[in-house]
C-alpha positions as CSV (number, residue, x, y, z in Angstrom):
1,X,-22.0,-54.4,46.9
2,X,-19.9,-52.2,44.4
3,X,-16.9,-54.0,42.9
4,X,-13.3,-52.6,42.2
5,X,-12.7,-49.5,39.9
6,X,-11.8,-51.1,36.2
7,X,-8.3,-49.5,35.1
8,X,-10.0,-46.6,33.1
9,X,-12.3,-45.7,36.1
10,X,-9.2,-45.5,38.3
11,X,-7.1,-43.7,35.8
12,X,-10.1,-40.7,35.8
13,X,-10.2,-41.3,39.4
14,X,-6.7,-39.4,39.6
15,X,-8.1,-36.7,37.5
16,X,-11.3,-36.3,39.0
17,X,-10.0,-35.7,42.9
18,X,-8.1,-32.9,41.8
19,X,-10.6,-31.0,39.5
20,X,-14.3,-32.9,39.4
21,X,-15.3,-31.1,36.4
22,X,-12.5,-33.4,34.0
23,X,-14.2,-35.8,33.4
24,X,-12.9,-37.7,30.3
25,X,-9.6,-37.2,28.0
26,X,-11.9,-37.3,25.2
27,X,-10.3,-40.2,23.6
28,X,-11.6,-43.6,22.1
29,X,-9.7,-46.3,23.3
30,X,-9.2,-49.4,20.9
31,X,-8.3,-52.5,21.1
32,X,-5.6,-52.9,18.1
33,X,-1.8,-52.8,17.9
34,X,-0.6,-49.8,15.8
35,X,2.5,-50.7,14.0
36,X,4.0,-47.9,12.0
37,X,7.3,-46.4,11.3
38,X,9.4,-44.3,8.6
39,X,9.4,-45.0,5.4
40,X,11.1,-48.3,4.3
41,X,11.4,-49.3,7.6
42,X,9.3,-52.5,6.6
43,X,6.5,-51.7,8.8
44,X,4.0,-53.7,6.5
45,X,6.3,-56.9,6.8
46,X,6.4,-56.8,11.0
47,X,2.4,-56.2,10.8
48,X,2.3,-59.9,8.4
49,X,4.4,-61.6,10.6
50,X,2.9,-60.3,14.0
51,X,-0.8,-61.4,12.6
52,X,0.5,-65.2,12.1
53,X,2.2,-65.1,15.1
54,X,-0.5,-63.7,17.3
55,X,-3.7,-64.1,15.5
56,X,-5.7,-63.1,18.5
57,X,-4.1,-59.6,18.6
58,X,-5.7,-57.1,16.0
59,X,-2.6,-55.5,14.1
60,X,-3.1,-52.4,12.3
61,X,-1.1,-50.2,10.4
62,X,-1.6,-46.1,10.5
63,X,-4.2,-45.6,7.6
64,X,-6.2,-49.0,8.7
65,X,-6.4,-46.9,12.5
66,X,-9.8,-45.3,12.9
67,X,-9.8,-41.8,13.3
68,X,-9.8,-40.3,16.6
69,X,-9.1,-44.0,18.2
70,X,-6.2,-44.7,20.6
71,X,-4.5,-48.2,19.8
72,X,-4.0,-50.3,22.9
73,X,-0.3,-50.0,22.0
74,X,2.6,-48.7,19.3
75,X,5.1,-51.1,17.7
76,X,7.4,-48.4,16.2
77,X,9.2,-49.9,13.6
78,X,12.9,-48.4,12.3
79,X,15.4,-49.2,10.2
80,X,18.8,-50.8,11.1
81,X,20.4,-49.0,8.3
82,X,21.0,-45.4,9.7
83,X,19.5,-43.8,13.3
84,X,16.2,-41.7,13.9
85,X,15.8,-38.5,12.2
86,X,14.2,-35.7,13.6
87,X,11.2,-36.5,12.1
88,X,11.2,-40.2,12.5
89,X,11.0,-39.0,16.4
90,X,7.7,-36.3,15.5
91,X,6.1,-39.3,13.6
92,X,6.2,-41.6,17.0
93,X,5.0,-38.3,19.0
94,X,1.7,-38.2,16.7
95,X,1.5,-42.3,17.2
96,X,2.0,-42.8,20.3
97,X,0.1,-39.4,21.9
98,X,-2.5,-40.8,24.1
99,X,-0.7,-45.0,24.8
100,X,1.7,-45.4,27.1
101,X,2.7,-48.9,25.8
102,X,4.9,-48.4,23.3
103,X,7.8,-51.2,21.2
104,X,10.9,-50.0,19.5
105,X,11.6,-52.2,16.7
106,X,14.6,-52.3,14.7
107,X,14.4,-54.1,11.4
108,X,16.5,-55.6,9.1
109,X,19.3,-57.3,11.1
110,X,19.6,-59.9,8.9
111,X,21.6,-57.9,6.4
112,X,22.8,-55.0,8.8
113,X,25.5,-56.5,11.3
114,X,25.8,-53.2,13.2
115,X,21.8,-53.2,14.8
116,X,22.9,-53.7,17.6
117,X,25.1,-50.1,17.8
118,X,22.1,-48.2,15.6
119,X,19.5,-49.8,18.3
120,X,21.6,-48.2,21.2
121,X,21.6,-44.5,19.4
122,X,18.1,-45.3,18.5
123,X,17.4,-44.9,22.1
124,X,19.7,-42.3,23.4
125,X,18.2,-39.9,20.8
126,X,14.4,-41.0,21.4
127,X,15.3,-40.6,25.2
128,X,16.6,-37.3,24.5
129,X,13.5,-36.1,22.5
130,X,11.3,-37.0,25.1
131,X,12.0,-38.4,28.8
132,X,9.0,-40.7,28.6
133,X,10.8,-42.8,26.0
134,X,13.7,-43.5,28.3
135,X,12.7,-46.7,29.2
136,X,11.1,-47.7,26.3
137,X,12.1,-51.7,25.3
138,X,13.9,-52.3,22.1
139,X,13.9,-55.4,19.7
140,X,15.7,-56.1,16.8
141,X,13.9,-58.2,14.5
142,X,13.9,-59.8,11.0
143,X,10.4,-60.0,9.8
144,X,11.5,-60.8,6.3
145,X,14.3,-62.6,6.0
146,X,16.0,-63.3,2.3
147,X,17.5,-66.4,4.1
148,X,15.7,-68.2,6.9
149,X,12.7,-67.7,9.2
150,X,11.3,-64.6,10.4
151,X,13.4,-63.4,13.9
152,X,10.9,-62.1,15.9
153,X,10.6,-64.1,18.8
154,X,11.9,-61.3,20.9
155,X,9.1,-59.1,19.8
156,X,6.8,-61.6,20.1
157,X,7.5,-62.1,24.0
158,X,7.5,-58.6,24.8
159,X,4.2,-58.2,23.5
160,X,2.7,-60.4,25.0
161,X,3.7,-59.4,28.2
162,X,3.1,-56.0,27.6
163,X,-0.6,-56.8,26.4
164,X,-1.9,-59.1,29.1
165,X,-0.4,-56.3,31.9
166,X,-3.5,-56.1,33.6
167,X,-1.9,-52.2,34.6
168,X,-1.8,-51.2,30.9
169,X,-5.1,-49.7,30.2
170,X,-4.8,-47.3,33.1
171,X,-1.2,-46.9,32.1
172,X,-2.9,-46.1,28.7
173,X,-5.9,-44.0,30.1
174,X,-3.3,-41.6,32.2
175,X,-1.2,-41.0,29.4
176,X,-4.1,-40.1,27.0
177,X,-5.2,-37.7,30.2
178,X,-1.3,-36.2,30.2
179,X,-1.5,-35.8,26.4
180,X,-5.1,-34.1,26.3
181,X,-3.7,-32.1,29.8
182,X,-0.9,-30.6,28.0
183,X,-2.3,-29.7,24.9
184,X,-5.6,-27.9,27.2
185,X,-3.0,-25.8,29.3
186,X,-1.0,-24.9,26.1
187,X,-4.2,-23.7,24.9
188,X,-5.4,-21.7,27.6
189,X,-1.9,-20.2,27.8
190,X,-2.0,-19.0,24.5
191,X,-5.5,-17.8,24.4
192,X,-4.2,-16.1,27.2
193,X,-1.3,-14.1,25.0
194,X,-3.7,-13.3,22.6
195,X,-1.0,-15.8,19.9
196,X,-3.9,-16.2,17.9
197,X,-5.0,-13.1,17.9
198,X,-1.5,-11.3,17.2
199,X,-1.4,-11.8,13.3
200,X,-4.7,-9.9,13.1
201,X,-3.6,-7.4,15.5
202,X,-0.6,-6.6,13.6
203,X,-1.9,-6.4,10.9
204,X,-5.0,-3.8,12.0
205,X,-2.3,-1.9,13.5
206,X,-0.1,-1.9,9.9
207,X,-3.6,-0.7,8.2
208,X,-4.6,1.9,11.0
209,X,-1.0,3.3,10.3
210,X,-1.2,3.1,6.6
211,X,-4.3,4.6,6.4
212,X,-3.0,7.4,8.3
213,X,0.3,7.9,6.7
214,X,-2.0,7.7,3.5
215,X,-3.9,10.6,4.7
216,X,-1.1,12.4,5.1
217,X,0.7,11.9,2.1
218,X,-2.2,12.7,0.1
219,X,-2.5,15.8,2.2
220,X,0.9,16.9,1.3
221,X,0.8,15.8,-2.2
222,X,-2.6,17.7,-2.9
223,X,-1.7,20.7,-1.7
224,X,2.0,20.7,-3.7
225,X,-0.3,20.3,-7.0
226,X,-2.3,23.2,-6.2
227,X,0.1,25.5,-5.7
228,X,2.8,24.3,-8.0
229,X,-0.6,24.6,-10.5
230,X,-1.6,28.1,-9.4
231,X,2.3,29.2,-9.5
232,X,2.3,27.8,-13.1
233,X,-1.0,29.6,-14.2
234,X,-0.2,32.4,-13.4
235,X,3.0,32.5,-14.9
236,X,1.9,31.2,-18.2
237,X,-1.0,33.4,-18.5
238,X,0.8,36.6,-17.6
239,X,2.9,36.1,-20.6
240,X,0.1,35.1,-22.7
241,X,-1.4,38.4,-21.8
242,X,2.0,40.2,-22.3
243,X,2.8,38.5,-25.6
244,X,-0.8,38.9,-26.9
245,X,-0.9,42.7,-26.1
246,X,2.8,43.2,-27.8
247,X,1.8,41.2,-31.1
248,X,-1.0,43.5,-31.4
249,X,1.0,46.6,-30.6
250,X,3.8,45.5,-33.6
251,X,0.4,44.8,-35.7
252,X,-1.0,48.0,-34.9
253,X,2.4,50.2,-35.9
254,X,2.9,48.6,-39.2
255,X,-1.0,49.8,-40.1
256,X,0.6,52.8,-39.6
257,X,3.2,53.1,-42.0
258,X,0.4,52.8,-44.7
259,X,-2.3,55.0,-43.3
260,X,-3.5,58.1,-44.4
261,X,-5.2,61.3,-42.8
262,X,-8.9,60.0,-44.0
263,X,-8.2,56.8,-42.0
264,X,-7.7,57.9,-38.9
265,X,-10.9,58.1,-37.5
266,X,-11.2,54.4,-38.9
267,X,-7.8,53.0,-37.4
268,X,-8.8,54.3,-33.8
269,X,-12.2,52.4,-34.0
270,X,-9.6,49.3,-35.5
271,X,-7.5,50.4,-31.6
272,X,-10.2,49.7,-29.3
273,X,-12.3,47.0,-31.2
274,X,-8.9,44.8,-31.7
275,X,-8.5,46.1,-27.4
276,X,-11.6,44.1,-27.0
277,X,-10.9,41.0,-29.1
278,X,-7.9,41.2,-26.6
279,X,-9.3,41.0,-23.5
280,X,-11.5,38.0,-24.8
281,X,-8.7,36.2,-25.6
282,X,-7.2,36.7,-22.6
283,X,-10.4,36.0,-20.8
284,X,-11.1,32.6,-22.7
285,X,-7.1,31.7,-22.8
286,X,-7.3,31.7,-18.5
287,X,-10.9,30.0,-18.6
288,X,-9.7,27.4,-20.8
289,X,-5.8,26.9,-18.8
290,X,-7.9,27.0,-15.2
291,X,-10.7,24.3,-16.4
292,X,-7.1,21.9,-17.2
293,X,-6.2,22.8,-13.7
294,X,-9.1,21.5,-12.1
295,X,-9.1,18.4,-14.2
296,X,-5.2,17.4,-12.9
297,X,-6.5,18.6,-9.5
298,X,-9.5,15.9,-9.9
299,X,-11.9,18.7,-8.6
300,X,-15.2,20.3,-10.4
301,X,-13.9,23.1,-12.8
302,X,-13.6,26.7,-11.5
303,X,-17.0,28.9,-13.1
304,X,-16.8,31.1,-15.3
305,X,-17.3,35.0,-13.8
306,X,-20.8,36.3,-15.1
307,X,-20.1,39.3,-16.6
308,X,-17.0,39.8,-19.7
309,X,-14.0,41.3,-18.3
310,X,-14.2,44.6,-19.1
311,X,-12.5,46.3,-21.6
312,X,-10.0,49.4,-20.4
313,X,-11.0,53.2,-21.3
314,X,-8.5,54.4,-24.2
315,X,-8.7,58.2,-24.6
316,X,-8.1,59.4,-28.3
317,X,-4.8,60.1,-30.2
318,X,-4.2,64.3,-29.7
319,X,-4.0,65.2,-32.9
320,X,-5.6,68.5,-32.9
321,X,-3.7,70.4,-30.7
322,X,-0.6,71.3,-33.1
323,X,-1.3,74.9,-33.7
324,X,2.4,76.3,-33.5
325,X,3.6,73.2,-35.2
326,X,0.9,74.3,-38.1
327,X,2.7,77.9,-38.6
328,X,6.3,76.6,-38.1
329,X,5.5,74.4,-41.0
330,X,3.5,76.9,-42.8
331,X,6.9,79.4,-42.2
332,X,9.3,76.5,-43.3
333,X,6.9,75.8,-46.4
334,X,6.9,79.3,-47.9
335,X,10.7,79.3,-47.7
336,X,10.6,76.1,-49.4
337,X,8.1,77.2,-52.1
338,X,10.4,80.5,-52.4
339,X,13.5,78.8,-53.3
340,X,11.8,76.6,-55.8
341,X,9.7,79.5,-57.1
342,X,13.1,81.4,-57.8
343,X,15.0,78.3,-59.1
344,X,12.0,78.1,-61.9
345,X,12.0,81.5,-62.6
346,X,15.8,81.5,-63.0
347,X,15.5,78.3,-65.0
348,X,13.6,79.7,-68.0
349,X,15.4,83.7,-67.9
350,X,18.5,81.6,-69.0
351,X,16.5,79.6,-71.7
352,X,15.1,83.0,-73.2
353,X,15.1,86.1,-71.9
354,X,11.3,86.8,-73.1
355,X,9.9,83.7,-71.0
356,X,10.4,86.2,-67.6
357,X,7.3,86.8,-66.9
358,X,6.1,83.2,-67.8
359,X,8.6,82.3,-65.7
360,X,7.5,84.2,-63.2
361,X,4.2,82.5,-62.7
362,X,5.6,79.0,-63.1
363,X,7.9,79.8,-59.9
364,X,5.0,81.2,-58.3
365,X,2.8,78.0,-59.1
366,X,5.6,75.6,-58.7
367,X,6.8,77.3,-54.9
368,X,3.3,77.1,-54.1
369,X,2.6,73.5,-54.6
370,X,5.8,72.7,-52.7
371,X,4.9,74.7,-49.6
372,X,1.3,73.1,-49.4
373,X,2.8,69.5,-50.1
374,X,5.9,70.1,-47.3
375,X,3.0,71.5,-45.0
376,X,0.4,68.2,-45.4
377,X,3.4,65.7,-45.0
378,X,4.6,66.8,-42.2
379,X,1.3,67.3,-40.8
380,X,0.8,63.4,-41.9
381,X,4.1,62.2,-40.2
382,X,3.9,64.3,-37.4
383,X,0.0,62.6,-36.6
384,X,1.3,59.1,-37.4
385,X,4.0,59.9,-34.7
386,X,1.0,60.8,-32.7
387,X,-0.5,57.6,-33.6
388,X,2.0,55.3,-32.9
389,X,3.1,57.1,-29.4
390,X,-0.5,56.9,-28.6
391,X,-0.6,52.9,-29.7
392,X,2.1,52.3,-27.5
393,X,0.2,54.0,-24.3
394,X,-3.3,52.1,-25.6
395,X,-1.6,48.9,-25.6
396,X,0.8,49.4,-22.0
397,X,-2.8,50.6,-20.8
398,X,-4.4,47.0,-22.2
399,X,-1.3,45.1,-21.2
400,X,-2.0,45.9,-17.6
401,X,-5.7,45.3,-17.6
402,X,-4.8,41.6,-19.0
403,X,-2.4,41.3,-16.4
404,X,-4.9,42.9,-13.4
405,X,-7.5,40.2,-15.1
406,X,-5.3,37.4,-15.1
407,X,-4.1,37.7,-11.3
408,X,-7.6,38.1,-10.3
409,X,-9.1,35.5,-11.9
410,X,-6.3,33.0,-11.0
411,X,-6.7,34.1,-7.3
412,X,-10.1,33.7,-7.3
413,X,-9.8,30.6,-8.4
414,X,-6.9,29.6,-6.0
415,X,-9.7,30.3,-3.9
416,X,-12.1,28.2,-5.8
417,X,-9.9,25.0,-5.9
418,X,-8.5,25.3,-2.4
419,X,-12.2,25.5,-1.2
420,X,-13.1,22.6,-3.3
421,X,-10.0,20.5,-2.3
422,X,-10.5,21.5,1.3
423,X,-14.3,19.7,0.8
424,X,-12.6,16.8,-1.1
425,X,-10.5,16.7,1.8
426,X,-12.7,16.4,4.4
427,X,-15.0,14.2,3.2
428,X,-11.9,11.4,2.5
429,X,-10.9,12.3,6.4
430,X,-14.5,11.2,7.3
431,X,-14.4,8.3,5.6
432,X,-10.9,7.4,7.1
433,X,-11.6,8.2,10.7
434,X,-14.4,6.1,10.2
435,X,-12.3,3.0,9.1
436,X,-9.9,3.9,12.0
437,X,-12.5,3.9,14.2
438,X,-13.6,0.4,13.0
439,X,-10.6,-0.7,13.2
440,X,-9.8,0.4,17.2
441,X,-13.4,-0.6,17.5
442,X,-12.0,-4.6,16.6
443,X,-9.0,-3.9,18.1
444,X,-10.8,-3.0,21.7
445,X,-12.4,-6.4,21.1
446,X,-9.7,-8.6,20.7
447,X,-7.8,-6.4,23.3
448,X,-11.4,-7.6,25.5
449,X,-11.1,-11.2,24.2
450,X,-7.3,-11.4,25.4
451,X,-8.3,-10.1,28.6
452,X,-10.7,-12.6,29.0
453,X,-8.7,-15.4,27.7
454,X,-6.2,-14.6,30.3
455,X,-8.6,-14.4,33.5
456,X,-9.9,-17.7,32.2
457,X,-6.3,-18.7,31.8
458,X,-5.6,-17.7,35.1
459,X,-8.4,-19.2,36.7
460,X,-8.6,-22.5,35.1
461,X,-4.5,-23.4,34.7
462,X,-3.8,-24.1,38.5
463,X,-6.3,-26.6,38.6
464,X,-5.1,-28.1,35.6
465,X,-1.2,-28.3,36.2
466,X,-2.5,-30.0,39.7
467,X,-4.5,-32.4,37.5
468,X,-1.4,-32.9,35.2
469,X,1.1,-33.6,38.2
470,X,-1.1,-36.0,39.5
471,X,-1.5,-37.9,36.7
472,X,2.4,-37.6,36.0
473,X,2.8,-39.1,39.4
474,X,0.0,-42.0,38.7
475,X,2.4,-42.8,36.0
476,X,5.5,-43.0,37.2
477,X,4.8,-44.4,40.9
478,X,5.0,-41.2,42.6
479,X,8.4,-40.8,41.6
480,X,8.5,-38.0,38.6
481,X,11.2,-37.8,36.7
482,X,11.7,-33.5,35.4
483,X,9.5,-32.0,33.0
484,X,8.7,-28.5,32.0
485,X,6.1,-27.0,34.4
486,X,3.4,-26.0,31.7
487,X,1.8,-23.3,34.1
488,X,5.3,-21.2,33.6
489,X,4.8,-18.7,30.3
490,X,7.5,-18.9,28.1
491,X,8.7,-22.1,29.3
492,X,9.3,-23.7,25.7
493,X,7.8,-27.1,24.8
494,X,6.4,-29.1,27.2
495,X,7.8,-32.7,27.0
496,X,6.4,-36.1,29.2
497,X,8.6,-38.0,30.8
């Protein structure tokens, strides 16, 4: 024949007839008394006097409590000289979390007169923190007395009777199942709302955004350079061009001044060959300016075109086509010669009338080298004018082949570096659509993980506020007091009676 249920087996009992699959708290149950308490509350003194005083009772303090075990009751030990704290009230919580039986204690009334008034806000505030501490017993006791014997008699008594209740190891066993209830539906509920999850996903979200806005910026930023850089190219190089064809024109008009009829021929070789040295200067001064560009630009350098930029056509000086100027001058130089030719022969009539005829020919010889030196210096000026009118056309004409050369080379390489950037470009949106997509890929799952949390949530919470109730009202004789319904989201903390 089967014999009674033992306390523990009635206690899961409760449990079980609501949902069969609970089928222990997963607690230890032990057979010690846990004394503990603030700091200074003289915890270590009560656990000295309550093992003479009851040697058959096994008295333990908090680090002497194996882990995971559940002590058959809490003597919670405070001092008489100021109320609970906040966290004097946590630190029973974490003590007394799966026993029932629980002891205040206030110490120290031998040399605090006014116990008695700190006992009674002892308990209003520990009734306040939690409702299951309402009618929790209090003692006041004096386990270490400077004058007299230990006061603990009180304490002693209440013990005892709160030990040998026969009810207090399912009193015990229910609360450990309310504790390890509440803390299960807590779970579920915020498995459910995805709370552990939410750091991650904000912060996927934050890189998913600043990836983007990354890509964007760069974007922007890349394609300001290049055209700010192109603007600045061709800017610069256009006056390089400009300033290197005028130093050559000035250059070329002082060589000039000092040349003479046999060098022509030579100085318009000098024209086109110094031309040429031109254009490659110009040709090596935008190579040299667009390879920079492509290193701010972080981009392979634009190549160099294959063939030379070609030097412009000049068409020779016209120096031969001056055949009135030739008589005008020959007409003005035989007037010239004739005046001089009669101011010589003039001259040596008045020196001595016998010198005419010598005089004569020395105005004849003398008119006659005048007119044919008039004749070849203005023939000389008049081609250097020719000269330097036809360096100023040679170099306008070069001036705007450096110019043609530099806008087409820096367009083509516009061209160039936009194509490259463009490449650059797309390869970093590759790679950063690929990280988005890993990150919406583990987004999805914990958005699938949530989902599932909450059907499980939803599925396995009814059964266990039903559990919980029942075990609330195994506790307090089917008469609950209020307590937060743990099955409502967003209903705060959930407190026991």
């Amino acid at each position: 024949m089967t014999g009674e249920p033992g306390p523990v087996e009635a206690a899961d009992a409760v449990v079980a007839a609501v949902d069969p699959a609970l089928s222990s708290p997963g607690v230890r149950s032990s057979d010690s008394v846990l004394v503990t308490g603030p700091w200074l509350a003289g915890v270590s003194s009560v656990v000295a006097v309550l093992r003479a005083r009851l040697p058959e009772v096994s008295f333990v303090e908090a680090d002497e409590l194996a882990v995971g075990a559940a002590p058959v009751a809490v003597v919670f030990a405070v001092s008489a000289v100021s109320p609970l704290t906040e966290s004097d009230c946590e630190l029973l919580d974490l003590a007394a979390d799966h026993t029932d039986c629980v002891v205040g204690v206030v110490t120290k009334i031998d040399a605090h007169h006014d116990w008695r008034e700190v006992l009674a806000t002892d308990r209003d505030l520990l009734g306040a923190h939690r409702q299951r501490y309402a009618r929790l017993p209090w003692v006041g006791v004096a386990a270490a007395p400077e004058v007299g014997d230990p006061v603990v008699d009180e304490l002693v008594d209440v013990l005892g009777g709160t030990l040998f209740d026969p009810d207090v190891l399912r009193r015990n066993r229910l609360r450990a199942w309310e504790s390890q209830l509440e803390k299960v539906i807590a779970r579920y509920r915020a498995d459910g709302e995805g709370a552990d999850r939410q750091a991650r996903v904000s912060a996927l979200r934050a890189q998913r955004e600043d990836i983007r806005r990354s890509r964007r910026m760069d974007k922007s930023q890349r394609a300001i350079a290049l055209r700010s850089q192109i603007q600045q190219a061709r800017v610069q190089l256009t006056y390089f061009a400009r300033n290197r064809c005028a130093s050559v024109r000035s250059e070329l008009q002082e060589d000039i001044g000092g040349l003479g009829r046999r060098g022509f021929a030579a100085f318009e070789d000098g024209v086109r060959r110094r031309a040429a040295e031109v254009m490659a200067e110009v040709d090596e001064g935008v190579t040299t300016h667009l390879t920079a560009v492509a290193a701010d630009l972080h981009v392979d350098p634009v190549p160099s075109p294959p063939q030379p930029t070609p030097v412009p056509d000049l068409p020779g000086p016209p120096l031969r086509s001056r055949r009135l100027e030739t008589r005008l001058m020959m007409v003005l130089g035989a007037g010239f010669g004739l005046g001089v030719a009669l101011a010589v022969s003039r001259l040596f009539t008045g020196v001595d009338p016998g010198l005419t005829v010598a005089g004569v020919l020395a105005g004849a010889a003398a008119g006659l080298a005048v007119a044919v030196w008039v004749v070849g210096i203005r023939g000389l000026l008049h081609d250097r004018g020719v000269l330097d009118r036809w360096v100023v056309e040679a170099t306008a004409t070069l001036r705007s082949a450096a110019e043609e050369a530099v806008a087409t080379r820096v367009l083509a390489a516009e061209a160039a570096l936009t194509g490259s950037l463009a490449a650059e470009e797309s390869a970093e949106a590759d790679a950063a659509a690929g990280r988005i997509a890993e990150i919406d890929d583990e987004l999805r799952e914990h958005a699938a993980a949530t989902a599932r949390a909450a059907a499980q949530r939803d599925r396995r919470i009814p059964a266990l506020v039903r559990a919980l109730e029942a075990v609330r009202h195994a506790l307090y004789d089917n008469s609950p007091g209020e307590f937060t319904d743990p099955s409502e989201p967003n209903s705060g903390k959930t407190v026991g009676y």
